[in-house]
N, C-alpha and C positions, 0 to 999 in steps of 0.2 A: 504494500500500500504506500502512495505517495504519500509527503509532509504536503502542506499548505504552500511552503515556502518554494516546495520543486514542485508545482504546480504553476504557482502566480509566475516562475524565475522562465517559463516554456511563452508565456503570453503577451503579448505588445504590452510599454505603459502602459497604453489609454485604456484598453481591456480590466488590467487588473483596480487602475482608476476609476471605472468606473462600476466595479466591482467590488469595492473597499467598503463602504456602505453596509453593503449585506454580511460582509465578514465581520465588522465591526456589530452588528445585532447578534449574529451566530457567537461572535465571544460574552457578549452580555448575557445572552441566556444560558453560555456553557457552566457559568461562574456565580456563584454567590454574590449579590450587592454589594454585601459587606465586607467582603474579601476584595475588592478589587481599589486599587488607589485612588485615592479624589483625582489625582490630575489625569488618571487614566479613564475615570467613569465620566469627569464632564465629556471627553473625544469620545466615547463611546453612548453618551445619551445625545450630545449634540449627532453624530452619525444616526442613531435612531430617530432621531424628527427629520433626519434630512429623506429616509426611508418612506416615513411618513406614520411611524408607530406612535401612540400616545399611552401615555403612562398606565398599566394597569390592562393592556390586551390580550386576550387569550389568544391562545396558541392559534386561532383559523385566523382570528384579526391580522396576529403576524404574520401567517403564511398569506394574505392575501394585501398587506403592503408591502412585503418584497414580493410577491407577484406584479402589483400596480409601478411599484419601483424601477425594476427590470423592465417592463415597456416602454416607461419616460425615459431611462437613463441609455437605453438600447444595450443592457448588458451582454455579452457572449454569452449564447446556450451553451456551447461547448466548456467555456470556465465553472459557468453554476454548475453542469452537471458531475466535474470534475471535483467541485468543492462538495458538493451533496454527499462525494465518497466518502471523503475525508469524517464527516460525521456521523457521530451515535447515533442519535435522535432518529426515528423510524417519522416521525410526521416532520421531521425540518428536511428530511432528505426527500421526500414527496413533495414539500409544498419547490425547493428547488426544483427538483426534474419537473414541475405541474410548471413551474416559471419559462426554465429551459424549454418544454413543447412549445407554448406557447410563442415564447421568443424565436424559435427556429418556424412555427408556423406563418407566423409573420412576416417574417424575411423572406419564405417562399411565395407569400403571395405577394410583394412587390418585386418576386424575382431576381431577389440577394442571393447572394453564399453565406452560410454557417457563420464563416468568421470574415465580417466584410472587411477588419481593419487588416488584416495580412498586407494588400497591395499599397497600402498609407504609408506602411512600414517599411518596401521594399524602395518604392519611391523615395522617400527620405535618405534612405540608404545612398540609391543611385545622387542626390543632389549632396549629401556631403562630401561625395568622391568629386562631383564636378567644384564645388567650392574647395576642398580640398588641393584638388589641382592646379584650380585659379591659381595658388598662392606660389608655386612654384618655376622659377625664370628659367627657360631654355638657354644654354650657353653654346 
């Protein structure tokens, strides 16, 4: 089984940025309140309003604001469904893979790919090699 780490370390930024969110809710509910640092719980309750969770939701609440999440924010089906592994929770790994269909269902009806940021990334790639070049004087 993967870590989280050698999971998010396979995926563009912008993918696991936009993905941060839900992991940051999935460690709040892994952890006791109480257990977890003040300065670590405000990133992790400010990450749950960005979600769109409000204080005190049962467990369908939150599976259906990281579902609504995941549509706004255009997360990877392929990362959720990847991170869904990673956890225990028998209803947080369904409400991810229910986000994940979804998400991929979507993208096939306007006729995306899976993972539409791969080409961003390639791109990018090719344009640091042309800036990179720029800077180098032929003798």
């Amino acid at each position: 089984m993967n870590t989280l780490d050698q999971i998010l370390s396979r995926y563009p930024a912008e993918d696991v940025k936009a993905a941060a969110p839900v992991i940051a809710v999935l460690g709040l509910l892994a952890a006791p309140v109480n257990e977890i640092p003040p300065p670590v719980l405000t990133k992790l309750l400010k990450a749950a309003d960005t979600v769109g969770l409000k204080p005190g939701a049962s467990m369908e609440e939150t599976a259906l604001a990281i579902d609504a999440y995941c549509q706004r924010a255009e997360v990877n089906p392929e990362l959720l469904s990847e991170i869904a592994l990673t956890y225990r929770d028998k209803e947080v790994q369904g409400a991810l893979n229910t986000a994940a269909a979804r998400r991929t269902k979507a993208l096939k009806a306007v006729g995306a790919k899976a993972t539409p940021t791969a080409p961003k990334v390639q791109k990018k790639k090719a344009e640091a090699k042309v800036k990179a070049s720029r800077g180098l004087k032929k003798r």
